[in-house]
Each structure stands twice: as structure tokens, then as C-alpha cells.
N, C-alpha and C positions, 0 to 999 in steps of 0.2 A: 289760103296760099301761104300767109305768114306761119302755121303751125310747118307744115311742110316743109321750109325752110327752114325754119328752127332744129327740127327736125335733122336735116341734111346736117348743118353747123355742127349738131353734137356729133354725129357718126365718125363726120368726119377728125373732131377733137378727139375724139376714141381713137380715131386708129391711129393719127398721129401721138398720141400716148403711148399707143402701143409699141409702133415704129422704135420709139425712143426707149422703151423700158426694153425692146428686144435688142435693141445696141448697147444699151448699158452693158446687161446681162451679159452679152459677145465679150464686150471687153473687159469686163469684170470677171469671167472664167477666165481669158486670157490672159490675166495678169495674175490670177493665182496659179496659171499652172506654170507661168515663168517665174514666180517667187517659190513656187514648189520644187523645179528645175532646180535653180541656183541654190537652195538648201541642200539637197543631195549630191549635186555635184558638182559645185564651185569649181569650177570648169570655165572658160572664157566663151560664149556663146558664138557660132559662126555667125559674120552680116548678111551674105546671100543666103536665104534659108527658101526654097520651095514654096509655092501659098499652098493651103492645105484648105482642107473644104470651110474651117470656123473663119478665117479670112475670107473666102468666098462669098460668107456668110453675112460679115461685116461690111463688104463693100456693097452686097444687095439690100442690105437694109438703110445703107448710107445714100442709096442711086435711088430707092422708092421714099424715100423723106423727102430727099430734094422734088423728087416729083408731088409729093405730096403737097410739099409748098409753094411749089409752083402754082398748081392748082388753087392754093387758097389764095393766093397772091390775083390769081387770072378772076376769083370772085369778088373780091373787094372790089 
């Protein structure tokens, strides 16, 4: 029983790994392609801007971590 748990622990430190390395990634093209943006055309950016699917993106990976921790939280 103790393997099988052990078990479960790592899967689960995977995917919350992963979770985290697929938001970085999110927001780290995000910000190179706004630093890419203001190089070319130093231009004043609009505030209301439309969410576009890499935001979609961002906020699904931010709604399944918290779930994720939840979950680890509900095991403790």
C-alpha cells in the first residue's frame, strides 16, 4: 500500500511541475512578444485589449494548479 502511495505523490509532483512549467512558458512568450511589440512599434499599447486564446491559456492552467492543490491539500 505504502508503494502505491508513494507512487500517486510523485504523479502527482509531475503534473504539478508540469502545470507550473506550462505557465511559466505562457507567460514567458507573453512577455517576449510584448517586448517584441514595443521594439517595433513604440506605439502606446491599448488597456482593454480582447483575451485571445494564450490568455485562455493562462487562466486554464492557473484554474487546474489551484485545483491541483487543492487536491493535495484535501490529502494531507
Amino acid at each position: 500500500m505504502e508503494v502505491v502511495l508513494q507512487t500517486f505523490v510523485l504523479i502527482v509532483q509531475l503534473a504539478l511541475a508540469g502545470f507550473v512549467l506550462w505557465g511559466a512558458s505562457l507567460c514567458l512568450r507573453a512577455w517576449l512578444a510584448e517586448l517584441r511589440r514595443t521594439r517595433t512599434t513604440r506605439a502606446p499599447l491599448p488597456h482593454a485589449q480582447p483575451l485571445g486564446l494564450a490568455d485562455f491559456g493562462r487562466v486554464a492552467s492557473l484554474v487546474l494548479l489551484a485545483l491541483l492543490c487543492t487536491a493535495l491539500v484535501g490529502l494531507a
